[in-house]
C-alpha positions as CSV (number, residue, x, y, z in Angstrom):
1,X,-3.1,27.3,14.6
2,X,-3.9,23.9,12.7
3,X,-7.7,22.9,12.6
4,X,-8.0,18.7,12.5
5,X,-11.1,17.3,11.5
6,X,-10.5,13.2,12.2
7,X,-13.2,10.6,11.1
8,X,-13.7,7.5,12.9
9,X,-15.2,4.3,11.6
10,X,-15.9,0.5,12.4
11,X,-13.9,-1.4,10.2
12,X,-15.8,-2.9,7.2
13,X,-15.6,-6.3,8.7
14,X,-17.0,-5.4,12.4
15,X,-20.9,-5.6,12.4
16,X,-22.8,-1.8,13.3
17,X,-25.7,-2.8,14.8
18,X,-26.8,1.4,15.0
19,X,-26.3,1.7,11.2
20,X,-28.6,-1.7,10.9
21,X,-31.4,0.3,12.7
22,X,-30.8,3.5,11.1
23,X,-30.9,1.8,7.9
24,X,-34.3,-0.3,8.8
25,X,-35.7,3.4,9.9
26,X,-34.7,5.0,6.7
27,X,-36.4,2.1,4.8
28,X,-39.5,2.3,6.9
29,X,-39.9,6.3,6.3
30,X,-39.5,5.1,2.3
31,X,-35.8,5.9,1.7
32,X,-35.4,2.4,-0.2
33,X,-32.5,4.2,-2.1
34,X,-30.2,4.0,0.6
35,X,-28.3,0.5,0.6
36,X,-25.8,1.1,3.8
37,X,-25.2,3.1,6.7
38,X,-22.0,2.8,8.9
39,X,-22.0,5.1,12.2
40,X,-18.8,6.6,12.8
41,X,-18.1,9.5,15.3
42,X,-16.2,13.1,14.0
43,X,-14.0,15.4,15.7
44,X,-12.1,18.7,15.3
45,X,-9.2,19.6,17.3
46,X,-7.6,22.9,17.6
47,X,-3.6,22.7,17.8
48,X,-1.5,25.2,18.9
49,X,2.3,25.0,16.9
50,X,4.8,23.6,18.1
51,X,7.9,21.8,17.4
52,X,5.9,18.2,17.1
53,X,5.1,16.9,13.7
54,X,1.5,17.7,13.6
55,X,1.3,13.9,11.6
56,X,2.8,12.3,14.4
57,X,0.9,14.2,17.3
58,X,-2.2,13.5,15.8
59,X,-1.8,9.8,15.1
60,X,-0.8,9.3,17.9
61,X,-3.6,10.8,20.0
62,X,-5.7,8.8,17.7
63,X,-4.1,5.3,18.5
64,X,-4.6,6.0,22.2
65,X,-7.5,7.8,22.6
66,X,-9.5,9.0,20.6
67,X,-10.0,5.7,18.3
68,X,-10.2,1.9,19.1
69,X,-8.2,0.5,16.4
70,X,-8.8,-3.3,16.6
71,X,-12.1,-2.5,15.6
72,X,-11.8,1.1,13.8
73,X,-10.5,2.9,11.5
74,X,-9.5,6.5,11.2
75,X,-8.3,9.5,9.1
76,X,-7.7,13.0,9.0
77,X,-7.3,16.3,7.6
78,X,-5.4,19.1,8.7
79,X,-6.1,22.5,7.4
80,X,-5.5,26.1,8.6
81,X,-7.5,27.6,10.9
82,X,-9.5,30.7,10.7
């Protein structure tokens, strides 16, 4: 069994209005350090094998579903499960 873990962003050029306000907050509570926040979304699939490329399978998923990809972005890793 294959564990996926796939990250989803906005693309750098669409605005994130909820990283602006996490970003204001953080300033507010004195984290001036922090110069950016994007707010993406994470998930981990469990596949079972089969005889689909695990590459393809999850790209695809990811094109139809699981990310909007006129205004995201998305990558993945695929490791072993335990």
């Amino acid at each position: 069994m294959k564990k996926v873990k796939i990250y989803v962003t906005l693309r750098e050029s669409v605005l994130d209005p909820q990283g602006s306000a996490v970003k204001g907050s953080l300033h507010t509570m004195g984290y001036n350090e922090v110069a950016d926040v994007r707010i993406g979304k994470y998930l981990e699939l469990l596949i079972e094998p089969s005889e689909r490329d695990i590459d393809g399978i999850v790209k695809e998923m990811s094109e139809k579903l699981l990310a909007n990809t006129v205004i995201e972005d998305y990558r993945y890793e695929v490791e072993e499960a335990n």
